[in-house]
C-alpha positions in Angstrom: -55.0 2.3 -27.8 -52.4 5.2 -25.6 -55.2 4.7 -22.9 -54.6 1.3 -22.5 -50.8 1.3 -23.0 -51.1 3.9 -20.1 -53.3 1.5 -18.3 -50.8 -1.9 -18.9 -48.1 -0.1 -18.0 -49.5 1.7 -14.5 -50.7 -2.2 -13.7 -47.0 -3.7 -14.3 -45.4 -0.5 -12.2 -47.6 -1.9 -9.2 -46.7 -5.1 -9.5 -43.4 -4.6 -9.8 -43.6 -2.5 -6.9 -45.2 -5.1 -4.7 -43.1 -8.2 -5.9 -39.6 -6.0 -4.7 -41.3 -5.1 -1.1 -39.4 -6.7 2.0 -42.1 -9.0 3.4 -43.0 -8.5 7.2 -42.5 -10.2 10.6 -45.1 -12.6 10.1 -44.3 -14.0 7.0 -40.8 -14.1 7.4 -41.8 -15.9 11.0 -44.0 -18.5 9.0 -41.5 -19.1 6.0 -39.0 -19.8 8.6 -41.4 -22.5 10.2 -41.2 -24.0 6.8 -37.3 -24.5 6.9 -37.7 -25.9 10.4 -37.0 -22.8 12.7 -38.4 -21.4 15.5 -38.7 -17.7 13.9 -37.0 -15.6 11.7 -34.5 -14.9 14.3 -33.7 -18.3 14.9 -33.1 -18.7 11.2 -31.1 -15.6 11.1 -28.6 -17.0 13.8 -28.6 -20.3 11.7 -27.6 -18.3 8.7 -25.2 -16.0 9.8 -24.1 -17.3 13.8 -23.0 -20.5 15.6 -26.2 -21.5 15.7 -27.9 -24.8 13.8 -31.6 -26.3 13.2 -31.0 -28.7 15.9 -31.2 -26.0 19.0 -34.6 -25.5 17.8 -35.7 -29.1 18.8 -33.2 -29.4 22.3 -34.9 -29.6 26.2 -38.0 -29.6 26.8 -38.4 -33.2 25.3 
């Protein structure tokens, strides 16, 4: 029974571990697609800047 306490609890350390990494570019670039940005940069200047959705979608039209 210790042996697979030991086990459970080595299994819930790595999943913890993996749900509180920071994702990377590429996924941060694709869920910002989902919200209607360009990349994650454009979403970050939409968050924090001057900057709106709506630039994403102006000019070359």
């Amino acid at each position: 029974m210790e042996k697979k306490r030991l086990a459970l609890r080595k299994l819930m350390e790595a999943v913890e571990k993996e749900l509180l990494r920071k994702p990377n570019r590429k996924t941060l670039d694709r869920l910002s697609l989902l919200a209607g940005f360009q990349d994650w940069d454009s979403f970050q200047d939409a968050l924090h800047g001057d900057a709106d959705g709506k630039t994403n979608y102006e000019g070359g039209a």
